[in-house]
N, C-alpha and C positions, 0 to 999 in steps of 0.2 A: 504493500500500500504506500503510498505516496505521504509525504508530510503533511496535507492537508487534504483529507479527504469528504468533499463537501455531499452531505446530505440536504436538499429541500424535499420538505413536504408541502405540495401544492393544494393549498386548502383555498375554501368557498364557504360563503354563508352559509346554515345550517348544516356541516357533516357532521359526520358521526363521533363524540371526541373518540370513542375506545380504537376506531379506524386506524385514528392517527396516535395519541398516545399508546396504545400498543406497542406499533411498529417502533417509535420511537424508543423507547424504555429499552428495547434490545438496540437498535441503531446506534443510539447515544454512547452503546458500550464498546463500540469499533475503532480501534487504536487510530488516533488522530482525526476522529469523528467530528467535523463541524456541522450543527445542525444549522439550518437554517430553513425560517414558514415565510412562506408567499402566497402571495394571494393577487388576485386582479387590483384590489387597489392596499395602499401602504396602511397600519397603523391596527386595530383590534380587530377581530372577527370572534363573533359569537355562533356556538356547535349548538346543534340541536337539542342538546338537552338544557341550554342557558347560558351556560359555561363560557367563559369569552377568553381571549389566547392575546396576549397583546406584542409587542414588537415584529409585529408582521411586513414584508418587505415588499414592496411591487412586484411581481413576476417576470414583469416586464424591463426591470433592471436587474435582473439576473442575469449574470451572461454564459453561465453554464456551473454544472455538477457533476459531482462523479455519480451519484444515486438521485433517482428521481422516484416518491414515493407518493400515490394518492390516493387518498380516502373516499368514503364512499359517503351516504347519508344522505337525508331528505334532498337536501338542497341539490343535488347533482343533476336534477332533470333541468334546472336552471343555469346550471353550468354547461351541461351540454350545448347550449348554445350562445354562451359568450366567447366571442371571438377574439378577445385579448388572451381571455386565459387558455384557451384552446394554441393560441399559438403559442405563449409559454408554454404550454406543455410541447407542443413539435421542437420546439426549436432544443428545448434544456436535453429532450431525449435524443435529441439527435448526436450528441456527444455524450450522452450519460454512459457508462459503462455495464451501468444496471439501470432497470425503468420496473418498477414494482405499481402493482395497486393493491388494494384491501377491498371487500365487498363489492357494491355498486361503482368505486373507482376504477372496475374496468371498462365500463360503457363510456368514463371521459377519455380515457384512454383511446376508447373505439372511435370515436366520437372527435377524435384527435388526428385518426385515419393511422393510427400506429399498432392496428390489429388484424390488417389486412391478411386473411391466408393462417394466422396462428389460432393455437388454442389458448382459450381463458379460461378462467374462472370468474366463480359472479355471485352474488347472494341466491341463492335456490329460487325466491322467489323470481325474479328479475332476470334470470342466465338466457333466456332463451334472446333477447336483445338485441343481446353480442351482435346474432347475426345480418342483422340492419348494418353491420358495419364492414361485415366481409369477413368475422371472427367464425372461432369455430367455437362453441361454449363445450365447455368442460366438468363435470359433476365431481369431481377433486378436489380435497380443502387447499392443494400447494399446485400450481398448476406449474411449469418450465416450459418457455419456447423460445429457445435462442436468449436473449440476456434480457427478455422479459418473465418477470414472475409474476403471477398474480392468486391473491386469497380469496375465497369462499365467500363465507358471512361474517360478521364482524370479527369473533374470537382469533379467526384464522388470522388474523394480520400478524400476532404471534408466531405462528407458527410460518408464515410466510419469512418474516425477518431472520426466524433462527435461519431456516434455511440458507438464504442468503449471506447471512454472516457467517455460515460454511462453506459455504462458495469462495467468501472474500478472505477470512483470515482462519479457517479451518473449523473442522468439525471439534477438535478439545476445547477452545475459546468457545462457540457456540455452545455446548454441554454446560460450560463452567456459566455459561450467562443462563440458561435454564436453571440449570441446579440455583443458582442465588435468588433467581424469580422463584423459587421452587413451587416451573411451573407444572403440576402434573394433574392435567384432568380427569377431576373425578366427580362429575354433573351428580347434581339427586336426583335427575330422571336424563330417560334414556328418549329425551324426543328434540335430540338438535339439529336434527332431518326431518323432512314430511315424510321420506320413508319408515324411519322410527316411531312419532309422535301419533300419540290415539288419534282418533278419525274427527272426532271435535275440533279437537284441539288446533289441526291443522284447519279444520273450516270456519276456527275464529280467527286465526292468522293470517287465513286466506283475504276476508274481509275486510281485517283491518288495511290492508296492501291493496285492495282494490279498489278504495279511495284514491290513491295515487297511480294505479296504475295506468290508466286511460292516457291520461297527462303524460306520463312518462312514455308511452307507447307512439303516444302521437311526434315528442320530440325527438326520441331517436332514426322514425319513420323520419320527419323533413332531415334530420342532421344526414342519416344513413342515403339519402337520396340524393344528396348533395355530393355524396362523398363518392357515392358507385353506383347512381342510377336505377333507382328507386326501386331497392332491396324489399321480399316480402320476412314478416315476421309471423310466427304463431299467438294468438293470444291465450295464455295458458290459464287463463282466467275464463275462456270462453266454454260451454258444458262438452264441448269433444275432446277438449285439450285438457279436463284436468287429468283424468289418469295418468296418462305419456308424461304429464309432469311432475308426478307423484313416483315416478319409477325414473326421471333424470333424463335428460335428452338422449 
């Protein structure tokens, strides 16, 4: 690694903090780690749950990283289609040496046109998406394609990072950064899939998610259309599609 090995996380109003602190908390611990948050515009950004982040930097005077990491969370259907931050994101990845996302951060990613042809990962609900953008979606909580990585549903941002910080500075430094998170999960139910979770339980999840889904379907339809001519998508929310989405693309 290099003496100065620059991490931004490219964040947006409402994501998810766990996306981003996550990934970060293992990030942070990569010898000669400099973090560093951007955003479309400079100064605080507040996550979805209230939580506000403050010395946040433009994106747009960024002029490159060794790691480019982004999170996922409400607010991403509105990031989809800003085009400042969309081009930070092309531009930082185009030199990044790693381009990671956490959950819904891979549809900016897509959305970005830097998933042409690969496979991702995606939050369960949402993976199906990807393909509006020429992605291949991926039902894996750690997805690898070429010097992109990307995580599942929020937890996985975790486990996206360790991975990565094995990649970067080996797999004993990453153990030694788990073992101190001592992270080892151990859920008190076994429902952090639709494939695992009782049949309610998934059709309250499902619901709460279908509040935003439409909105979010329609944006990555115009972003996807723009990007590679006007890509179809499934809607897994619609009565034919739920099964097939309940068993994973």
């Amino acid at each position: 690694m290099s003496a100065d090995f620059s991490v931004v996380f490219a964040l947006y109003p409402r994501l998810t903090q766990l996306d981003f602190t996550g990934p970060l908390e293992v990030f942070a611990q990569l010898p000669q780690a400099r973090i560093v948050l951007a955003a479309t515009q400079a100064g605080e950004l507040t996550a979805d749950s209230g939580v506000t982040f403050a010395g946040v930097r433009a994106i747009g005077e960024i002029s490159a990283c060794a790691l480019l990491c982004v999170p996922g969370g409400y607010g991403c259907t509105a990031a989809m289609e800003d085009a400042g931050y969309l081009e930070g994101l092309r531009r930082l990845a185009g030199g990044a040496r790693y381009v990671t996302s956490v959950c819904t951060g891979s549809l900016l990613l897509g959305a970005a046109g830097l998933l042409r042809g690969k496979r991702a990962a995606c939050h369960w609900a949402f993976r199906e998406l990807l393909a509006n953008f020429g992605a291949i979606p991926d039902p894996a909580r750690v997805v690898r394609d070429g010097n992109v990585f990307t995580g599942g549903g929020v937890t996985a941002g975790i486990d996206m990072a360790l991975t990565v910080m094995a990649e970067i500075a080996g797999e004993e430094l990453a153990q030694a950064v788990q073992l101190g998170m001592e992270y080892a999960p151990a859920p008190p139910f076994d429902s952090g899939r639709p494939e695992q979770a009782p049949p309610q339980v998934v059709a309250t999840v499902r619901r709460q998610f279908e509040r935003r889904w439409s909105e979010r379907l329609a944006a990555a339809r115009r972003v996807g259309a723009a990007l590679a001519g006007s890509p179809t998508s499934t809607d897994p929310f619609a009565p034919a599609a739920r099964s097939a989405t309940l068993s994973g693309p």
